[in-house]
C-alpha positions as CSV (number, residue, x, y, z in Angstrom):
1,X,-21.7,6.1,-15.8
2,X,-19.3,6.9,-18.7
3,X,-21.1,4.4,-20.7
4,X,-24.2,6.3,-20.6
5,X,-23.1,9.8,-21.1
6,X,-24.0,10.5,-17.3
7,X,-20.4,12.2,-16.4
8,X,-21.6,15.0,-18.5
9,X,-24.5,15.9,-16.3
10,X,-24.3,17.9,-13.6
11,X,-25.5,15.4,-11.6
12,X,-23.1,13.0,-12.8
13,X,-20.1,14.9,-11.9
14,X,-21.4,15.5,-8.5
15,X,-20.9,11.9,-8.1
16,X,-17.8,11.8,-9.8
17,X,-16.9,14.0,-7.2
18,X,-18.5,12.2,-3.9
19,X,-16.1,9.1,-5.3
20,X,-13.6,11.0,-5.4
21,X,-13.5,12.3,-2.1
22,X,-13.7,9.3,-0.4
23,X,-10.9,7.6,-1.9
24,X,-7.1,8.2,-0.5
25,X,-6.8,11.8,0.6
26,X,-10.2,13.0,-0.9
27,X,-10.4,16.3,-2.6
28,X,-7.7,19.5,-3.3
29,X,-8.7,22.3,-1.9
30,X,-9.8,23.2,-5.5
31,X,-11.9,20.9,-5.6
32,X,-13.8,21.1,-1.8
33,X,-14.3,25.3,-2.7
34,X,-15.9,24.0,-6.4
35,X,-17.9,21.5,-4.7
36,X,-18.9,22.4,-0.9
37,X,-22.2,20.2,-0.9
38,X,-19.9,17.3,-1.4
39,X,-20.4,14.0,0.5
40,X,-18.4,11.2,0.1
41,X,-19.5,8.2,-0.9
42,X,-20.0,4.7,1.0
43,X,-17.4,2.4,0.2
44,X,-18.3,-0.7,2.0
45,X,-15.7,-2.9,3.6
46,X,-14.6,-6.2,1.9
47,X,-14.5,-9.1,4.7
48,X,-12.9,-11.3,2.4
49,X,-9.1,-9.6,1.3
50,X,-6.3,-12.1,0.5
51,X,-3.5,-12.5,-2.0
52,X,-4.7,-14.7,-4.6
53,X,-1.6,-15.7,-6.2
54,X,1.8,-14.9,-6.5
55,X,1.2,-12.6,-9.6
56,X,-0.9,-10.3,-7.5
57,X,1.6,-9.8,-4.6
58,X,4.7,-8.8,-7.1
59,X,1.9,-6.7,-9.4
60,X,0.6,-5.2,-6.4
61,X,3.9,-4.5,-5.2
62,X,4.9,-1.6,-7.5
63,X,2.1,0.6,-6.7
64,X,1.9,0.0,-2.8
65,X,5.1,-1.8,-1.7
66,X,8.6,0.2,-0.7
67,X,12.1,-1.9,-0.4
68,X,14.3,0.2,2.3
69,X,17.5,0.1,3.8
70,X,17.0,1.8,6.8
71,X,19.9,3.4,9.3
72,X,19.6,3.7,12.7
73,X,21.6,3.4,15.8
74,X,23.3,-0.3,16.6
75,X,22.7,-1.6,20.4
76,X,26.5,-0.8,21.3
77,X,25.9,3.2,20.4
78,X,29.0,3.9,19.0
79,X,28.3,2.5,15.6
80,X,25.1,2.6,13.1
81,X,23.9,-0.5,11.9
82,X,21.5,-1.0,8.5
83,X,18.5,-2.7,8.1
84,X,16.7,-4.1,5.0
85,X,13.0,-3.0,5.5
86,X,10.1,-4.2,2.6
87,X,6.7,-2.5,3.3
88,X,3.1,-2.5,2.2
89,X,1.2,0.2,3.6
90,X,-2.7,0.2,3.2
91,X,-5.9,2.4,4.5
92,X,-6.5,0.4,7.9
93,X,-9.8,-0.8,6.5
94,X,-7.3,-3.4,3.9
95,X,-6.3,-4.8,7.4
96,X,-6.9,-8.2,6.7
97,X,-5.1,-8.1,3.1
98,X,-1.9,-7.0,4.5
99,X,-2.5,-9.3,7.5
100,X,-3.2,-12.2,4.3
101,X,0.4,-11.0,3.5
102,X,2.1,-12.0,6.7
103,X,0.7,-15.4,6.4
104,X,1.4,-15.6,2.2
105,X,5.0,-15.3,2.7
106,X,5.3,-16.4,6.6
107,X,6.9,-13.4,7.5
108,X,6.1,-9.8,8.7
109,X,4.3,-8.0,11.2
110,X,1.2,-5.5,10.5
111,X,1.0,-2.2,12.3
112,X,-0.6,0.9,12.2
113,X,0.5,4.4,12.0
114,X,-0.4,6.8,15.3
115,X,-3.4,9.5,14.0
116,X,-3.6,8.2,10.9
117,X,-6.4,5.6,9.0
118,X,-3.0,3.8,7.4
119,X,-1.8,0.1,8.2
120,X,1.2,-1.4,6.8
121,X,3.0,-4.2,6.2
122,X,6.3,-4.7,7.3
123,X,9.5,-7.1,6.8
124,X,12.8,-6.1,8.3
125,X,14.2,-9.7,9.8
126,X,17.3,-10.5,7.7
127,X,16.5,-14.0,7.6
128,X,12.8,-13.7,6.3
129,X,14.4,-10.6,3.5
130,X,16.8,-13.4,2.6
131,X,15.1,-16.5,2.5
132,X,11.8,-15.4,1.6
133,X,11.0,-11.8,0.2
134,X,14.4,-11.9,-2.0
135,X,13.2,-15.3,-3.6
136,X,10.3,-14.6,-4.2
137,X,10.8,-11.0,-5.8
138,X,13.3,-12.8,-7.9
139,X,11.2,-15.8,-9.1
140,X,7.7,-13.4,-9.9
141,X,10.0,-10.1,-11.6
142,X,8.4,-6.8,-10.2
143,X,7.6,-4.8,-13.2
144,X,8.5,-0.8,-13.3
145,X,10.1,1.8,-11.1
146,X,10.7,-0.2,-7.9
147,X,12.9,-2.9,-9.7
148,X,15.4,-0.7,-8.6
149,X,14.5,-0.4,-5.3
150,X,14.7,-3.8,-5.0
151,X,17.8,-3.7,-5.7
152,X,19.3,-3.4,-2.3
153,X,19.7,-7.5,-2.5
154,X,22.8,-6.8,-4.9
């Protein structure tokens, strides 16, 4: 589209804008007043979504991935307890890429939030963080920001 000038037609940023709103949480306000004939476009499910290599997962990571240490109450309710968490969250149509996930690095349960078009990935067994997740975030190096968030193994 760029290529060929077309994004600086009115047509072409009509379509620009249809993208857009059909990707994560569409338009801005701004954006939906500017452009009220909008209709977002198709975007057509891929069947086939799996990690294909270990340099995806720990690149993919960084952008969609969160290392947690979560606090909530122990069993005997006079104490808290902590819990390592390591998440992927996804729209619900990437189902069966974080579901790929759980069967790349045998470990994890998928779930979906309540109301909302968003699955995720989730890790919070202390044996899986430890024998697993940690190894292999220390063997393929995350890159960026969340280093530090994955951290919490120190």
């Amino acid at each position: 589209m760029m290529k060929d000038g077309k994004h600086l037609t009115d047509e072409g940023i009509k379509e620009i804008v249809n993208i857009r709103a059909s990707i994560n949480t569409g338009l801005s306000k701004v954006l939906k007043d500017s452009f009220i004939e909008t209709i977002p476009a198709i975007r057509h499910l891929i069947n086939k979504q799996e990690v294909p290599h270990d340099g995806w997962l720990s690149g993919f990571t960084p952008g969609e991935g969160s290392f947690l240490i979560r606090i909530g109450k122990s069993s005997n309710q006079v104490a808290s307890r902590a819990q390592l968490v390591f998440t992927i969250s996804q729209h619900t149509r990437d189902e069966n890429l974080l579901k790929s996930i759980i069967n790349y690095l045998n470990c994890g349960t998928y779930r979906t939030y309540n109301n909302r078009d968003l699955g995720y990935y989730m890790c919070t067994n202390f044996k899986d963080i430890y024998t697993k997740i940690i190894p292999f975030f220390k063997q393929y190096l995350i890159l960026g920001g969340k280093i530090s968030g994955f951290c919490w193994l120190n």
